[in-house]
C-alpha positions in Angstrom: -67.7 95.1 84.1 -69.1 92.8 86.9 -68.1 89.2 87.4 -69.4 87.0 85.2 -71.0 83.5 85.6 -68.6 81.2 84.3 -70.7 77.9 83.1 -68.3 77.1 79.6 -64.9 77.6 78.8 -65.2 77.4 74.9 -61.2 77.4 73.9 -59.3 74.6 75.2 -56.8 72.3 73.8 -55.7 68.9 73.4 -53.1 66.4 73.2 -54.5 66.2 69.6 -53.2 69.0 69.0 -49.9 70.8 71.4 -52.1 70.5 74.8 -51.0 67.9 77.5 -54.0 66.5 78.2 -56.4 63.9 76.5 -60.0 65.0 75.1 -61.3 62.6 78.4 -58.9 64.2 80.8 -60.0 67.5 79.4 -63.7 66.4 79.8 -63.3 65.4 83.3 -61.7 69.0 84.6 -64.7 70.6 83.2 -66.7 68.5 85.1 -64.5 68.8 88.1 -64.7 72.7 87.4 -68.2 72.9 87.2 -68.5 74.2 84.2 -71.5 73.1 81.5 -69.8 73.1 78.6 -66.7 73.5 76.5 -65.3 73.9 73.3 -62.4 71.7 72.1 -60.4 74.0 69.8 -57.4 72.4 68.5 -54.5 74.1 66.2 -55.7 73.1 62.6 -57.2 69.4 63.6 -60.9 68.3 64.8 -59.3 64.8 66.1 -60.4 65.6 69.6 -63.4 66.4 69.5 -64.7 62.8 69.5 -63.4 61.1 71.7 -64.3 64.8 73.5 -68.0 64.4 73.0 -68.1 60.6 74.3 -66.3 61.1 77.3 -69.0 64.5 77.7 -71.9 62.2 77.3 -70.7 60.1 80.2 -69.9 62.6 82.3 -72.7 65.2 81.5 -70.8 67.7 79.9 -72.1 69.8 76.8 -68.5 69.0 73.9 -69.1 71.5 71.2 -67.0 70.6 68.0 -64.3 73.5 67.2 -60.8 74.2 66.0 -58.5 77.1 66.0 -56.9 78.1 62.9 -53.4 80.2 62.3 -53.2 82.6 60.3 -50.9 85.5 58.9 -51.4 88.9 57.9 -49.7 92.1 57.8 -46.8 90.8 59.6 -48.8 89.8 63.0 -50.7 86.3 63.6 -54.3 86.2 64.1 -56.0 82.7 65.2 -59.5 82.4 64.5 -61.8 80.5 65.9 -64.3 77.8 64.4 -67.5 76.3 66.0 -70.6 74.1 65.3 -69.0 73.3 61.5 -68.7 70.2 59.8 -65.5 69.2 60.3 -66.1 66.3 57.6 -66.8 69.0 54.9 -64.0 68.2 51.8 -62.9 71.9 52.2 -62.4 72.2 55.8 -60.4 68.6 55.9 -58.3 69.3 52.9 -57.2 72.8 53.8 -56.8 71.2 57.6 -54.9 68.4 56.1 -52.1 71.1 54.4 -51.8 72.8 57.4 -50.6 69.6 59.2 -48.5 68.6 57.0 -46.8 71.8 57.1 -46.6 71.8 60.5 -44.7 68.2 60.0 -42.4 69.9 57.3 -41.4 72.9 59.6 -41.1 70.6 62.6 -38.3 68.7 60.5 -36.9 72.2 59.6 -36.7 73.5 63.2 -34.9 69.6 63.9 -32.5 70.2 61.2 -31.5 73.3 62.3 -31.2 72.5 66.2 -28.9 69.7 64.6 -26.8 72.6 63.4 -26.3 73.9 66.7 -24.8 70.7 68.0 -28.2 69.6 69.7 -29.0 66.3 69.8 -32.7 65.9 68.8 -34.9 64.0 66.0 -37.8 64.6 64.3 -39.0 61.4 65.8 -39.0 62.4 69.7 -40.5 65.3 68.8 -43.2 62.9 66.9 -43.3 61.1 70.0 -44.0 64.3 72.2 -46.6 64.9 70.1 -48.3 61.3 69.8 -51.1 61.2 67.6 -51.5 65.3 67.9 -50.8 68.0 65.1 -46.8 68.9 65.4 -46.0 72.1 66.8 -43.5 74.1 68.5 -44.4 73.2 71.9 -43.5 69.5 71.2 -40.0 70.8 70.2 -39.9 72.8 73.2 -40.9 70.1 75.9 -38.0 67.7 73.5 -35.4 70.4 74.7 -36.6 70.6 78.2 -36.9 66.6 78.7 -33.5 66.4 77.2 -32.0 68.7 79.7 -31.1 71.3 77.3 -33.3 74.2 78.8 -34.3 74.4 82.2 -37.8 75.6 81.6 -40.4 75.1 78.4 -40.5 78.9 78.4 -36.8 79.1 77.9 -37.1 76.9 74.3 -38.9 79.1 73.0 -37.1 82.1 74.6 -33.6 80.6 73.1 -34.2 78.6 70.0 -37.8 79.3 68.4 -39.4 82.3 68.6 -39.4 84.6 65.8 -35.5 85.8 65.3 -34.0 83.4 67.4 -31.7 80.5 65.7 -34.1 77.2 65.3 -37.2 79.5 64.1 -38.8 78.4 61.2 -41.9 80.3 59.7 -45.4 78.9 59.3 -47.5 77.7 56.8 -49.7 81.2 55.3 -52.8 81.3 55.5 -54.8 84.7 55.9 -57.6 85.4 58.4 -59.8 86.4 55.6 -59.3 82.7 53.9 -59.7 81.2 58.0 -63.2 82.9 58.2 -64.2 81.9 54.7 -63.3 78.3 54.6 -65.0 78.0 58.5 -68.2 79.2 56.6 -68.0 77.2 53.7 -68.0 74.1 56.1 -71.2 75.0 58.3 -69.3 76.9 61.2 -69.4 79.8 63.1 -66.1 82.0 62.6 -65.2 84.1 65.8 -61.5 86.1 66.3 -59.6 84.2 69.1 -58.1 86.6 72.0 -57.9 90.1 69.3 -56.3 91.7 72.9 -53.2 90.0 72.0 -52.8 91.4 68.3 -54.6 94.4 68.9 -55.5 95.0 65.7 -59.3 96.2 65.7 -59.1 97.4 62.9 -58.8 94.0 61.1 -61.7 92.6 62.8 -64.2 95.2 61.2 -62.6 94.2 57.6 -63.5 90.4 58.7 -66.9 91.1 59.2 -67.6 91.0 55.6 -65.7 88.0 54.8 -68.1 86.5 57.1 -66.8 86.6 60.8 -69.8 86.7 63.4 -67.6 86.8 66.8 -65.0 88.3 68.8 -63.3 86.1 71.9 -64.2 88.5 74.8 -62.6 87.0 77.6 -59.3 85.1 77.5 -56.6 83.9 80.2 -54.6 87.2 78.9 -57.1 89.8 78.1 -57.3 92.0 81.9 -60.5 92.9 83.0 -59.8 96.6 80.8 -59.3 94.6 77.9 -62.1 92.3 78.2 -64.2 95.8 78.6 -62.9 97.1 75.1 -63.9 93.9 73.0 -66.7 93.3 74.7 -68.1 97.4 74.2 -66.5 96.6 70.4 -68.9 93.2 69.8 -72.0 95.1 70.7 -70.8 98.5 68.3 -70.2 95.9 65.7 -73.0 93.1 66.6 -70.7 90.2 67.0 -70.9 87.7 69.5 -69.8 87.5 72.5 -67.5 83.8 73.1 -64.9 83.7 76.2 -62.6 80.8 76.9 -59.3 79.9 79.2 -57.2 78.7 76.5 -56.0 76.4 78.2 -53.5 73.4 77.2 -53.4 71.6 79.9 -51.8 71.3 83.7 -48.3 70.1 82.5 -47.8 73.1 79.7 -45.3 75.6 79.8 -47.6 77.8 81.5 -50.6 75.8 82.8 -54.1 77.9 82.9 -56.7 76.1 84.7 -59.9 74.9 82.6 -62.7 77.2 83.1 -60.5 80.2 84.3 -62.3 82.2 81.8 -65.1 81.5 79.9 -68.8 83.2 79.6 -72.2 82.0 80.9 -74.1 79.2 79.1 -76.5 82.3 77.4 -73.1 82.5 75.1 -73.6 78.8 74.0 -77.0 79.1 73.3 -76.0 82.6 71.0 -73.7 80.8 69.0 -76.1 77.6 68.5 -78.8 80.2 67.6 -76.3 82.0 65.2 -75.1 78.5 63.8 -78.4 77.7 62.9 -78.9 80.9 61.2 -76.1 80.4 59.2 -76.8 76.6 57.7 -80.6 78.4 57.1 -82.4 75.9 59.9 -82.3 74.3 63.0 -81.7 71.1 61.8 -78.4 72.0 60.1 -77.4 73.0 63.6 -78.3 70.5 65.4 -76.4 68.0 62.9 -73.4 70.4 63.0 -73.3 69.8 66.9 -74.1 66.2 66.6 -71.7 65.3 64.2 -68.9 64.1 66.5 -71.5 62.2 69.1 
């Protein structure tokens, strides 16, 4: 597989979500990065993507409105992409909405039991870490680190929250199949985020019904072998082809540059071409793009 053009990273996060950096700031390193476009594709919110798409019309940078939802099934987590929906549609918010405030009930839960363990944290600091974003682990994790109780972000999660460890508390359900239907329902284009880390193709070619029309090719952790095997896997099943760094900013536990990865701008104009498929016209995808501007 020869290097690729990289003209759009489309999967980077937010401090509207657990990224440390603003929609703008993120705006401003594509630009910086030379990139065309990109995706904001926060955990279970569209609140960046906004304030995203202003700061991209100053600067000349192409904001397409996405999220990235979490999902369960068959003891493994899949994330799955959404792009070019309408994040206003009362099925997409609602479900949205549960998710967050799952996220703030199992932030409390992780508090509560850290408490237990003679930490001194509160749900608050860790609603501070977060600001206005959707609550998530990494909040807690940069609490502990701030607070001198780790030495390193990494070590958090190594000690306290990952799966099996004492402050873990598991997430809100919701299956890949119901991620890829909802996505549809509202006007999107459903892709599977980074499938190299689940590895799990099996489960994409049982999506594919359900309504999925992409695979994430390239990612910050898929090696160029990987990237190979999804991308061969897309053309065998007729998916698209999406790419992005994944990134969350320069002052996350581990900070991946904006525009790392990504995929040449052809990829954007695929999945415009495929949104507007889906809504039946290309004025249903053009308002699906514009309806953060």
């Amino acid at each position: 597989m020869s290097t690729i053009q990289i003209d759009a990273d489309l999967h980077v996060h937010t401090t509207a979500s657990d990224g440390t950096w603003s929609p703008e700031e993120a705006v401003r390193s594509a630009k910086e990065s030379g990139l065309r476009a990109l995706a904001i594709a926060d955990h279970d919110t569209v609140d960046g993507i906004q304030p995203g798409q202003e700061a991209g019309n100053r600067e000349g940078i192409e904001v397409l409105a996405a999220v990235e939802i979490n999902t369960d099934f068959r003891g493994s987590q899949f994330h799955i992409l959404g792009y070019l929906f309408d994040g206003a549609a009362d099925k997409m918010a609602a479900e949205l909405q549960r998710i967050r405030e799952a996220r703030v009930d199992r932030a409390s839960q992780m508090v509560d039991k850290l408490r237990d363990l003679g930490i001194d944290i509160t749900l608050d600091e860790v609603r501070d870490e977060a600001s206005d974003g959707s609550l998530g682990r990494p909040h807690v994790a940069r609490v502990l680190y701030k607070k001198g109780v780790v030495k390193e972000i990494q070590e958090a999660f190594d000690q306290f929250i990952l799966p099996g460890r004492p402050a873990f508390v598991e997430r809100y359900k919701l299956t890949p199949t119901d991620a890829v239907r909802m996505i549809r329902e509202s006007g999107g284009v459903p892709v599977m985020a980074h499938p190299g880390l689940t590895g799990q193709d099996e489960h994409i070619r049982e999506l594919i019904p359900a309504g999925l029309i992409g695979i994430e090719v390239y990612h910050s952790h898929h090696n160029p072998a990987v990237s190979r095997h999804y991308e061969k896997l897309a053309l065998k099943l007729g998916l698209l082809i999406t790419g992005g760094s994944d990134s969350h900013g320069p002052d996350s536990g581990k900070p991946i540059r904006l525009g790392r990865t990504g995929v040449p701008y052809e990829r954007v104009a695929q999945l415009k071409e495929a949104g507007e498929k889906l809504c039946g016209n290309a004025e249903c995808g053009e308002q699906n793009e514009q309806k953060y501007r």
